[in-house]
C-alpha atoms as an extended CHARMM CRD file, in Angstrom:
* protein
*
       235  EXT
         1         1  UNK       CA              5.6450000000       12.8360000000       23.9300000000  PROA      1               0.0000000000
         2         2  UNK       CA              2.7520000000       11.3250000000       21.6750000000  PROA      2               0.0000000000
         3         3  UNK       CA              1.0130000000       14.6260000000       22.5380000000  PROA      3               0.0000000000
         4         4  UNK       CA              3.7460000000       17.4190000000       21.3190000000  PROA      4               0.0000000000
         5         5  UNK       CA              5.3400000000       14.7970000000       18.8730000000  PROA      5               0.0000000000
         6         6  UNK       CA              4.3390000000       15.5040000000       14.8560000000  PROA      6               0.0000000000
         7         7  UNK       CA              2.9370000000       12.7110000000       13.8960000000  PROA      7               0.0000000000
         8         8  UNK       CA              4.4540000000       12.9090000000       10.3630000000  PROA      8               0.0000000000
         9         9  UNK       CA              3.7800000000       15.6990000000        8.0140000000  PROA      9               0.0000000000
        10        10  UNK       CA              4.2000000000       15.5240000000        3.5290000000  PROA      10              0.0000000000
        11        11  UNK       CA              7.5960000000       17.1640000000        2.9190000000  PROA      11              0.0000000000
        12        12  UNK       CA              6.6610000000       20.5640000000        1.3170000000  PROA      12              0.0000000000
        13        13  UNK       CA              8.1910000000       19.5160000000       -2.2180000000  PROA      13              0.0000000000
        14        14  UNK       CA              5.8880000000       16.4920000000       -2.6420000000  PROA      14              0.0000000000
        15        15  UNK       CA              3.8180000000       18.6000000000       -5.4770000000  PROA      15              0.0000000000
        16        16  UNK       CA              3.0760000000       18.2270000000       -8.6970000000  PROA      16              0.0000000000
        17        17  UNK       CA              5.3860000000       18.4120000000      -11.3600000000  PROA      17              0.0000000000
        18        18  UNK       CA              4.3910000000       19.6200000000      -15.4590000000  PROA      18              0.0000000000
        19        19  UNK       CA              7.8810000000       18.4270000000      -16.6070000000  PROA      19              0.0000000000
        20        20  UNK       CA              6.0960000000       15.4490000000      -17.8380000000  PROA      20              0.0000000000
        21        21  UNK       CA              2.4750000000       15.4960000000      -18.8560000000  PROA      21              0.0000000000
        22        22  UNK       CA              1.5730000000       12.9430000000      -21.3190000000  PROA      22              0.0000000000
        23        23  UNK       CA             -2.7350000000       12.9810000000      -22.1430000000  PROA      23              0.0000000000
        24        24  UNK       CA             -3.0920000000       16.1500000000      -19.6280000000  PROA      24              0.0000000000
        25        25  UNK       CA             -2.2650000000       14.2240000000      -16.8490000000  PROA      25              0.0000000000
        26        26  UNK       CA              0.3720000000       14.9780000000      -14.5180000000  PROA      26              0.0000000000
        27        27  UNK       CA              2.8580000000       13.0480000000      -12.8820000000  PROA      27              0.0000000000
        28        28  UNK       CA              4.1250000000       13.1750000000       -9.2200000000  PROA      28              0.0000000000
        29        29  UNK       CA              7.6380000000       13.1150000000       -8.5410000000  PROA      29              0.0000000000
        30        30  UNK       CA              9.5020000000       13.1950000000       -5.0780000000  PROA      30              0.0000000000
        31        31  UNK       CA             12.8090000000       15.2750000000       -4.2790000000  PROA      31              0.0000000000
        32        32  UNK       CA             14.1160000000       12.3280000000       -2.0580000000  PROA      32              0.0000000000
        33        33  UNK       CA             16.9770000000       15.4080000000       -0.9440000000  PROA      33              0.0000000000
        34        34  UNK       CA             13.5520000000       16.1010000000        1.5440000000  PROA      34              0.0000000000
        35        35  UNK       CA             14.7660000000       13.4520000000        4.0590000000  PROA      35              0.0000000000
        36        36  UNK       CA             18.2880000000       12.4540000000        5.2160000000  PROA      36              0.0000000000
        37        37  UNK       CA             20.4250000000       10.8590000000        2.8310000000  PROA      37              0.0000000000
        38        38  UNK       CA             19.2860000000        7.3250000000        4.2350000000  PROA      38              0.0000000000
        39        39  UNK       CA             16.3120000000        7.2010000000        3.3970000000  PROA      39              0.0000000000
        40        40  UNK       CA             17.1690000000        6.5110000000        0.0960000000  PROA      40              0.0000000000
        41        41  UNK       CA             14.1770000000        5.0610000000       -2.6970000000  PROA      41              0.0000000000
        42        42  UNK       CA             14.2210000000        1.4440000000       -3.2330000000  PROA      42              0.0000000000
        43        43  UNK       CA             15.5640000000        0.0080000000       -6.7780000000  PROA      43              0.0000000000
        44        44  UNK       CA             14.6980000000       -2.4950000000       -9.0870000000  PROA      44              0.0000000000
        45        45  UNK       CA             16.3330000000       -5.2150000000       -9.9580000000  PROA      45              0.0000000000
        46        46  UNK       CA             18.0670000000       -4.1110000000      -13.1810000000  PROA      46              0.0000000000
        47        47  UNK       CA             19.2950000000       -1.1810000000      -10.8430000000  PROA      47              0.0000000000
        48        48  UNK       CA             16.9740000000        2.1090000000      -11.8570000000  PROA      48              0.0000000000
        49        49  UNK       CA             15.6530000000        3.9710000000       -9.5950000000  PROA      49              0.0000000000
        50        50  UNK       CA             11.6500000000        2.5250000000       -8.7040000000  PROA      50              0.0000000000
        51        51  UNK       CA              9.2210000000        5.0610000000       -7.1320000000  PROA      51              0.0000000000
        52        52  UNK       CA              6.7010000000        4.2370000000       -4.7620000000  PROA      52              0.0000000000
        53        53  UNK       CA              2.9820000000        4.4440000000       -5.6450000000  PROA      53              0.0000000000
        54        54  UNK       CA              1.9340000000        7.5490000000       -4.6740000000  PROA      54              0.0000000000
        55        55  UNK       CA             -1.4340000000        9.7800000000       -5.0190000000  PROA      55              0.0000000000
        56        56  UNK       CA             -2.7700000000       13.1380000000       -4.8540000000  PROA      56              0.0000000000
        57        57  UNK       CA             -4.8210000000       14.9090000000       -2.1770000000  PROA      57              0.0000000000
        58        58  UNK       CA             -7.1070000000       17.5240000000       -3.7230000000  PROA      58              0.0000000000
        59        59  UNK       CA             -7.8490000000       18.8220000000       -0.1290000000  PROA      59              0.0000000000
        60        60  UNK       CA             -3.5460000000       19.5520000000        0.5830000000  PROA      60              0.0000000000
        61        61  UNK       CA             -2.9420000000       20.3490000000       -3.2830000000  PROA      61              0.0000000000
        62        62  UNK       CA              0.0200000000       17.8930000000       -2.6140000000  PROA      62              0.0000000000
        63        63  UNK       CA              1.3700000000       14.5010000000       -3.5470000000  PROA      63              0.0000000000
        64        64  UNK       CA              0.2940000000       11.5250000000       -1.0390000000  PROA      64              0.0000000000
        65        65  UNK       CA              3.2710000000        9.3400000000       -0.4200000000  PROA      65              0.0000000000
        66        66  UNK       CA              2.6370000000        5.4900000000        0.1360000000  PROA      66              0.0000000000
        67        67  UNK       CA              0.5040000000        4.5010000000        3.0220000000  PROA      67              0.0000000000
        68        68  UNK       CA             -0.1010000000        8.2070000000        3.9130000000  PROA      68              0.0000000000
        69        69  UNK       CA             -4.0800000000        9.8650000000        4.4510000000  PROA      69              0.0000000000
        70        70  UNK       CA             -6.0850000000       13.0050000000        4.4620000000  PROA      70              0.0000000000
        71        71  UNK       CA             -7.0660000000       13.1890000000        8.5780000000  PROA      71              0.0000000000
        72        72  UNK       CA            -10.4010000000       15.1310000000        8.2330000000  PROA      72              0.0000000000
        73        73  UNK       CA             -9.9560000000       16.5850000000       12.2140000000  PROA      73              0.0000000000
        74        74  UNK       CA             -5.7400000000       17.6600000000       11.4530000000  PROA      74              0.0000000000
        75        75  UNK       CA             -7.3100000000       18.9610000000        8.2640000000  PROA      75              0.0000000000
        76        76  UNK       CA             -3.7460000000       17.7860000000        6.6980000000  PROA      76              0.0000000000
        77        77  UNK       CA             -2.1970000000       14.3970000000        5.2870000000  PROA      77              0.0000000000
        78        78  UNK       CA             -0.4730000000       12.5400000000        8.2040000000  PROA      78              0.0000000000
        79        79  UNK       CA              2.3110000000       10.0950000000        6.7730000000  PROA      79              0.0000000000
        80        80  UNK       CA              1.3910000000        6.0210000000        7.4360000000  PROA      80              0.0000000000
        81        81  UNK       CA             -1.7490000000        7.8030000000        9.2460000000  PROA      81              0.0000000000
        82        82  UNK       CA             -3.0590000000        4.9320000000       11.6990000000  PROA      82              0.0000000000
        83        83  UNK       CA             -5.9630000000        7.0620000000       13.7340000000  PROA      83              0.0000000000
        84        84  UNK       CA             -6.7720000000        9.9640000000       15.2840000000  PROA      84              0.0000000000
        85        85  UNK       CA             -6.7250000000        9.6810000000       18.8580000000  PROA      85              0.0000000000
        86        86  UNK       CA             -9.1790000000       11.8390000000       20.6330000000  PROA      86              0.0000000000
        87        87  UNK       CA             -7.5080000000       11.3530000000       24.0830000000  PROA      87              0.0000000000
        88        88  UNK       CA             -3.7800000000       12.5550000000       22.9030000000  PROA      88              0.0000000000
        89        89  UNK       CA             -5.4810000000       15.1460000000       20.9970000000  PROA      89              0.0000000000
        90        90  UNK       CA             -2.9850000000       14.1770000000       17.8820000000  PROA      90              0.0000000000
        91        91  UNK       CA             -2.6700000000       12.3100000000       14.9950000000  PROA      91              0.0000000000
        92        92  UNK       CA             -1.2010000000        9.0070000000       15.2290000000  PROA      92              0.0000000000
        93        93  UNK       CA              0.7770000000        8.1490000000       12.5560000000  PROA      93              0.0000000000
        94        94  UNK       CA              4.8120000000        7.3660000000       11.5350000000  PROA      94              0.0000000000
        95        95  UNK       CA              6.4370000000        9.3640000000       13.7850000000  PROA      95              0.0000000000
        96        96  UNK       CA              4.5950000000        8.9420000000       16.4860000000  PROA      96              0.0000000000
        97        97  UNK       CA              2.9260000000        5.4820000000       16.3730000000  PROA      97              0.0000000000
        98        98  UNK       CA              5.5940000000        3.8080000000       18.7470000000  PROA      98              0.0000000000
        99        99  UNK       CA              4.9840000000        6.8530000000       21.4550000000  PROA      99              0.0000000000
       100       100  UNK       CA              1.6430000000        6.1390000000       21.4040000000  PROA      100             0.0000000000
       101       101  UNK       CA              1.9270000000        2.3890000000       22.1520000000  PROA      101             0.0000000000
       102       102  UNK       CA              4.4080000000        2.6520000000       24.7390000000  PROA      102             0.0000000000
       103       103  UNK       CA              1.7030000000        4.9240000000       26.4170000000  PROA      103             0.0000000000
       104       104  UNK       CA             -1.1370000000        2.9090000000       26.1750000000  PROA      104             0.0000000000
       105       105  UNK       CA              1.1040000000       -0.1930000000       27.3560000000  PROA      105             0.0000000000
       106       106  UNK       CA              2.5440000000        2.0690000000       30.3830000000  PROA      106             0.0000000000
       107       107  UNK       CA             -0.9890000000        3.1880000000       31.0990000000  PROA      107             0.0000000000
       108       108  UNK       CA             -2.3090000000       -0.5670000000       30.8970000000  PROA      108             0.0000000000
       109       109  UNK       CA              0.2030000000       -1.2710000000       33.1720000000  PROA      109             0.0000000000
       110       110  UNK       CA             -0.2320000000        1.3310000000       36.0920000000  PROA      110             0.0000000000
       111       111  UNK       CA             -4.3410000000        0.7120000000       35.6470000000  PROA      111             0.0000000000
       112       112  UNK       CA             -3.6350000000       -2.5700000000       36.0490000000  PROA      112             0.0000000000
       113       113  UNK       CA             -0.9920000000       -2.3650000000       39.3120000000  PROA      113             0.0000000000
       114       114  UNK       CA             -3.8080000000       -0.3560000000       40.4770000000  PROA      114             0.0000000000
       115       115  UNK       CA             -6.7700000000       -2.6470000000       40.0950000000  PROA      115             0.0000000000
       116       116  UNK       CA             -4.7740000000       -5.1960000000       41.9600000000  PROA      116             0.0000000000
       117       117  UNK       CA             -3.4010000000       -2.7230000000       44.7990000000  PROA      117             0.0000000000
       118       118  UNK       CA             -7.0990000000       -1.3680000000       45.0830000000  PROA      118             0.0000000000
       119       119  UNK       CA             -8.5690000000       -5.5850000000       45.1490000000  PROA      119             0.0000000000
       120       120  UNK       CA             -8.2360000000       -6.4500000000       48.7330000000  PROA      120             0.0000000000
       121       121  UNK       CA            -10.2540000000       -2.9440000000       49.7820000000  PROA      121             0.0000000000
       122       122  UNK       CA            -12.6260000000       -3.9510000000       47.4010000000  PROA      122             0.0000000000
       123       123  UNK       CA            -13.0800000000       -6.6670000000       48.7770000000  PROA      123             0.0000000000
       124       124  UNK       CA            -13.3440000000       -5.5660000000       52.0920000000  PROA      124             0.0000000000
       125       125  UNK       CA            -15.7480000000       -3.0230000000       50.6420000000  PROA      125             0.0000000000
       126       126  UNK       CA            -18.5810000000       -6.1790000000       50.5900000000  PROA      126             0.0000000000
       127       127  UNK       CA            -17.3810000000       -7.6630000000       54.0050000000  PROA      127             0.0000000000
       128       128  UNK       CA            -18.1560000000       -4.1200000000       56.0890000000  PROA      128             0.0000000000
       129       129  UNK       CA            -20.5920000000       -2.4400000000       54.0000000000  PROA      129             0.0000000000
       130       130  UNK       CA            -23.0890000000       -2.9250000000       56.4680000000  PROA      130             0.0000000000
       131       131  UNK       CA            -20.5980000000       -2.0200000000       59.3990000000  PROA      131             0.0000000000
       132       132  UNK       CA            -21.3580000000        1.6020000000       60.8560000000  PROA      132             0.0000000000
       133       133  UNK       CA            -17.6220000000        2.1130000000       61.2920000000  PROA      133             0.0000000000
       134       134  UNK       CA            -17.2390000000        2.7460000000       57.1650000000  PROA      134             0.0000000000
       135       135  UNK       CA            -18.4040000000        6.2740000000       56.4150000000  PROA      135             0.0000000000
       136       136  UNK       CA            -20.9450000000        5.9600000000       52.9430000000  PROA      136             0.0000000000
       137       137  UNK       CA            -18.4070000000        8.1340000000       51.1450000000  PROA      137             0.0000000000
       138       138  UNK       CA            -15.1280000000        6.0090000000       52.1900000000  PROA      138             0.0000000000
       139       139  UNK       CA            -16.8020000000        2.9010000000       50.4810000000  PROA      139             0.0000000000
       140       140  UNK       CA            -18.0890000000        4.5900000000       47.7440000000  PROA      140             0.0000000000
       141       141  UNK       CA            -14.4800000000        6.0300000000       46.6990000000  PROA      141             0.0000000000
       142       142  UNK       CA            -12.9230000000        2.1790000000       47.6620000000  PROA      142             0.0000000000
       143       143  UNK       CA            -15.5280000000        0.4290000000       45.2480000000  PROA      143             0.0000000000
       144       144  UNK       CA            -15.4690000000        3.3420000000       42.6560000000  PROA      144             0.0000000000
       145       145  UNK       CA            -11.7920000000        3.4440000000       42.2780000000  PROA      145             0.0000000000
       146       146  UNK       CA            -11.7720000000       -0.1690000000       41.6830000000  PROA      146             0.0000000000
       147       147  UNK       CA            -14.0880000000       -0.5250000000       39.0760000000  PROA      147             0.0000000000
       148       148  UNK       CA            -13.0780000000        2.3060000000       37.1390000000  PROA      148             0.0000000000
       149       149  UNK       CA             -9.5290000000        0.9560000000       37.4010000000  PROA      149             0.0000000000
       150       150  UNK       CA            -10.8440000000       -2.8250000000       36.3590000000  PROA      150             0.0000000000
       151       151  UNK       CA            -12.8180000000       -1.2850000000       33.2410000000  PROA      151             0.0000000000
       152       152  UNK       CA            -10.1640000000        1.1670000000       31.8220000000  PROA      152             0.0000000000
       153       153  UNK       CA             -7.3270000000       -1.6200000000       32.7430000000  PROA      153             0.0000000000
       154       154  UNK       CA             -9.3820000000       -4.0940000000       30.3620000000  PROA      154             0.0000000000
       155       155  UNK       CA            -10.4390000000       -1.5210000000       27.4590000000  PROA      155             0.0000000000
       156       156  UNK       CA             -6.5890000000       -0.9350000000       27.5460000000  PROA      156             0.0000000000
       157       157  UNK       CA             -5.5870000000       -4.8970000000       27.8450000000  PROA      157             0.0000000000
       158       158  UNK       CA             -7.8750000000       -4.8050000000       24.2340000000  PROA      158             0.0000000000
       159       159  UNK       CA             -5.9430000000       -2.3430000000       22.7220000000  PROA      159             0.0000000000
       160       160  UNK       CA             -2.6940000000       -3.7940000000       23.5090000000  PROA      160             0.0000000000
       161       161  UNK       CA             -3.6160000000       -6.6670000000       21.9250000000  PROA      161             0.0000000000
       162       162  UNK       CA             -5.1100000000       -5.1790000000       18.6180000000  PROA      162             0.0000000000
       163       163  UNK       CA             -2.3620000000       -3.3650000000       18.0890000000  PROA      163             0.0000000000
       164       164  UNK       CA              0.3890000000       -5.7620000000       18.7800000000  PROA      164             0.0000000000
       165       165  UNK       CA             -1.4370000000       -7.5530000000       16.1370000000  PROA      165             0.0000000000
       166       166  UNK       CA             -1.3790000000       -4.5830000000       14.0120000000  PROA      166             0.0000000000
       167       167  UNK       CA              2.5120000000       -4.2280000000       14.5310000000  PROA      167             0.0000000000
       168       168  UNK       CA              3.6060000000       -7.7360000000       13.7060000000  PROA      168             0.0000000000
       169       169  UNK       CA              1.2150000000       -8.2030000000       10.1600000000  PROA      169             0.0000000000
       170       170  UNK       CA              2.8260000000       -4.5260000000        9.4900000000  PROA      170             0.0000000000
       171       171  UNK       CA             -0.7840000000       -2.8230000000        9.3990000000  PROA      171             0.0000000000
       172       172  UNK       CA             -2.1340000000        0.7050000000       10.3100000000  PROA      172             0.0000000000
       173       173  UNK       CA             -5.5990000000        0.5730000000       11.0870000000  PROA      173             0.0000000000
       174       174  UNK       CA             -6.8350000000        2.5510000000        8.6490000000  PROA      174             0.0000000000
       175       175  UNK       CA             -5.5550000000       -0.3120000000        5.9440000000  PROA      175             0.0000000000
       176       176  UNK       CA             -7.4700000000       -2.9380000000        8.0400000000  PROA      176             0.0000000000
       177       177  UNK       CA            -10.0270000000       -3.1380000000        5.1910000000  PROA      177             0.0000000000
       178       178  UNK       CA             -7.5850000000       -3.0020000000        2.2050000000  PROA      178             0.0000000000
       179       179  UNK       CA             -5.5140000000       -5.6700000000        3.3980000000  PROA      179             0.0000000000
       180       180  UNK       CA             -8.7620000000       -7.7870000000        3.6930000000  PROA      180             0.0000000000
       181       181  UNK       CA             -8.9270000000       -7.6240000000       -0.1800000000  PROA      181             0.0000000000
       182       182  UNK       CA             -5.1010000000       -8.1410000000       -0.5000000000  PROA      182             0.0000000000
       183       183  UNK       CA             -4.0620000000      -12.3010000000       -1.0500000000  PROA      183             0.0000000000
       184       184  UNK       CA             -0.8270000000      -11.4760000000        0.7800000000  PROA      184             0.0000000000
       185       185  UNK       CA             -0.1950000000       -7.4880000000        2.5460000000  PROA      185             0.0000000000
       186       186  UNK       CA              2.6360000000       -6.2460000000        0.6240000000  PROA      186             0.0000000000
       187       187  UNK       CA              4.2450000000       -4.8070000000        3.6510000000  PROA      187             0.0000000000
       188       188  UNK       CA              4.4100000000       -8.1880000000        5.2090000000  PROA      188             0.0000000000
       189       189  UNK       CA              7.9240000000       -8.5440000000        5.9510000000  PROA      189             0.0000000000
       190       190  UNK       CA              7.7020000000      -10.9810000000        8.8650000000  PROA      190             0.0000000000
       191       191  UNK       CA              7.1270000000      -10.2710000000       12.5960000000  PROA      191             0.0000000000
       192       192  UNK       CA             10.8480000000       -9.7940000000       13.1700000000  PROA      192             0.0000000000
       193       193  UNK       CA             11.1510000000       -6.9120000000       10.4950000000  PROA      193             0.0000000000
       194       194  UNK       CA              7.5870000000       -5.4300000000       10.9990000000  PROA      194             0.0000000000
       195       195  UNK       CA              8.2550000000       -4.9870000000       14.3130000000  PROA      195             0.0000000000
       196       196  UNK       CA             11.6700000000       -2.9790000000       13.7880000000  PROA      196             0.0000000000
       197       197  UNK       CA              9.4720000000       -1.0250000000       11.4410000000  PROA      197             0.0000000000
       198       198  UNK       CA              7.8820000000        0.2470000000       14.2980000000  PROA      198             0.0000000000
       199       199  UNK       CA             10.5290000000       -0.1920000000       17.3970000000  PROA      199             0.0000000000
       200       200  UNK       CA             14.0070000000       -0.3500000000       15.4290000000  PROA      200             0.0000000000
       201       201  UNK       CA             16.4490000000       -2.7750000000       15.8760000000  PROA      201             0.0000000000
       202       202  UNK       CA             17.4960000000       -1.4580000000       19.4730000000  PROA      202             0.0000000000
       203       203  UNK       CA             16.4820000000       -3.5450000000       22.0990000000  PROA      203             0.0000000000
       204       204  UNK       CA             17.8200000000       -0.6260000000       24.5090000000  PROA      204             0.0000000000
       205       205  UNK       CA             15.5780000000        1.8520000000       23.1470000000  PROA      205             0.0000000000
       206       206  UNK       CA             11.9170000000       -0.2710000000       23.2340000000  PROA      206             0.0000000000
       207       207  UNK       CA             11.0310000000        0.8630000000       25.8980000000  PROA      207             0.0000000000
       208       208  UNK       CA             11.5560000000        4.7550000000       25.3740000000  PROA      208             0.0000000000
       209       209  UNK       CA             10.2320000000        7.4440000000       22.8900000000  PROA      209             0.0000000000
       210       210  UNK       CA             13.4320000000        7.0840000000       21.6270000000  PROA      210             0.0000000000
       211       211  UNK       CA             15.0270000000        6.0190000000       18.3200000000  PROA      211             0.0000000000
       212       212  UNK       CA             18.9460000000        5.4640000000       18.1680000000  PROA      212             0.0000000000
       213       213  UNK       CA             20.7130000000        7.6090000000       15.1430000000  PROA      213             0.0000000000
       214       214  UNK       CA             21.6570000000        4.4130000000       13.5210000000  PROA      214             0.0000000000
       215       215  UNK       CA             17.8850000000        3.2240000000       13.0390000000  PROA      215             0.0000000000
       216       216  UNK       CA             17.4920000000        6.2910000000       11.5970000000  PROA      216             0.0000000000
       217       217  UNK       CA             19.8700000000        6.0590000000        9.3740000000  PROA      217             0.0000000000
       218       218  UNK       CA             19.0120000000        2.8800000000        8.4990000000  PROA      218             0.0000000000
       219       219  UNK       CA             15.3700000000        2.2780000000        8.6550000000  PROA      219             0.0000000000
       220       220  UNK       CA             13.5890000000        4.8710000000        6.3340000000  PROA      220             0.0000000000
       221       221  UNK       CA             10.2180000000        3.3470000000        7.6650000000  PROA      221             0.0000000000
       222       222  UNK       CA             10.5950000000        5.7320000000       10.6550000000  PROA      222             0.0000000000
       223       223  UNK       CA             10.6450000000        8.9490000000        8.5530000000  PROA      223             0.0000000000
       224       224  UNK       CA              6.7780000000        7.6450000000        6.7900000000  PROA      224             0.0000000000
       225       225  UNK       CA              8.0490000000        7.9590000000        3.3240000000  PROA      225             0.0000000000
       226       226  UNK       CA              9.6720000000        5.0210000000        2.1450000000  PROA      226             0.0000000000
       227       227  UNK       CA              8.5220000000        1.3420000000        2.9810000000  PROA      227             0.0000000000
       228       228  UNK       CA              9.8520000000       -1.6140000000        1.7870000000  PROA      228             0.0000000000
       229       229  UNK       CA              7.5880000000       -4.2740000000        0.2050000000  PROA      229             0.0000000000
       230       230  UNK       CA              7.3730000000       -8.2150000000       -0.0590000000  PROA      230             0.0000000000
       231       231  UNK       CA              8.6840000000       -7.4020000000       -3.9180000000  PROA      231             0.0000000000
       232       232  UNK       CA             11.6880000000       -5.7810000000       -2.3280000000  PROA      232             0.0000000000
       233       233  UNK       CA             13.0030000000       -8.6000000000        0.1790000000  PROA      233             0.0000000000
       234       234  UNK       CA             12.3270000000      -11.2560000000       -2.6530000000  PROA      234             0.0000000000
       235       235  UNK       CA             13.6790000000       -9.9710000000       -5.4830000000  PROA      235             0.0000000000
């Protein structure tokens, strides 16, 4: 699913717009009639309509909603962009970012059931090496199998962990290093929220590439346009 899944691509009408042009400079607008109703903009306090900050990419000729980048291999703007992963050979970004940890958890998992399945032969492998009833190649497969299991089960276990940290502070990686000059992430809603950013509200749905229709409806976070902010939730 991470693989075939669109990671999240800038809806066609996020351009810019002459109708107002004070100083030569354009400004962007969005047609929020892009997405689904739900995923409505956020409003101010006195009730108007506020717009996210948003940017330009000279390399798409198109707007840059919030939290999305340029991916130089895609050669396209991927919406709250987080890496581009070499081994799905995709973009990981809003739309896919909660495919792509539930395979590198599932993968941790079977590399790990492995390691341990593959543990007593490998320790065997040290008790008979020197018995002429082992073929050469039997205990080579036995000890390589294990270790390759043990290193990619670890590399994984690091992952996890970076990213489940990633998840719960409501971070891509990408904005690793701006959040490092930010006093307090504005998209630090608490682990609860940040994490229904990511996996909805669902607890039936976790553990599958799926999303149920009503945290689509009502989490515009999942379509990588709109994301509420600190300012938001305390105003």
């Amino acid at each position: 699913m991470v693989v075939l899944r669109d990671p999240g691509a800038v809806p066609a009408n996020w351009k810019m717009s002459s109708e107002q042009n004070v100083g030569g400079n354009s400004m962007l607008c969005f047609d929020s009639t892009a997405l689904d109703d739900s995923a409505t903009m956020p409003s101010s306090s006195d009730g108007t309509e506020r717009r996210p900050e948003i940017g330009y990419c000279s390399r798409c000729q198109n707007g840059k909603p919030p939290r999305c980048h340029h991916c130089s291999v895609c050669q396209r703007c991927v919406l709250k962009m987080d890496h581009h992963c070499i081994w799905v050979v995709n973009c990981v970004g809003a739309c896919n970012y909660k495919f792509f940890l539930l395979f590198v958890l599932y993968t941790f998992l079977e590399t790990t059931m492995d390691t341990l399945v593959l543990l007593p032969n490998f320790i065997d492998f040290f008790k008979h090496a020197n018995h002429h009833s082992t073929s050469p190649g039997q205990l080579a497969v036995t000890f390589l199998a294990f270790v390759l299991n043990l290193a990619f089960a670890l590399s994984l276990l690091c992952f996890v962990i970076m990213h489940a940290s990633l998840v719960v502070s409501n971070t891509t990686s990408v904005e690793v290093y701006e959040k490092k000059r930010a006093v307090r992430w504005k998209y630090d809603l608490g682990w609860k929220t940040n994490f229904e950013q990511v996996f909805g509200t669902k607890k039936l749905f976790w553990f599958f590439p799926l999303f149920s229709k009503e945290d689509l409806e009502n989490i515009p976070a999942l379509h990588g346009i709109d994301f509420p902010t600190r300012s938001d939730i305390e105003a």
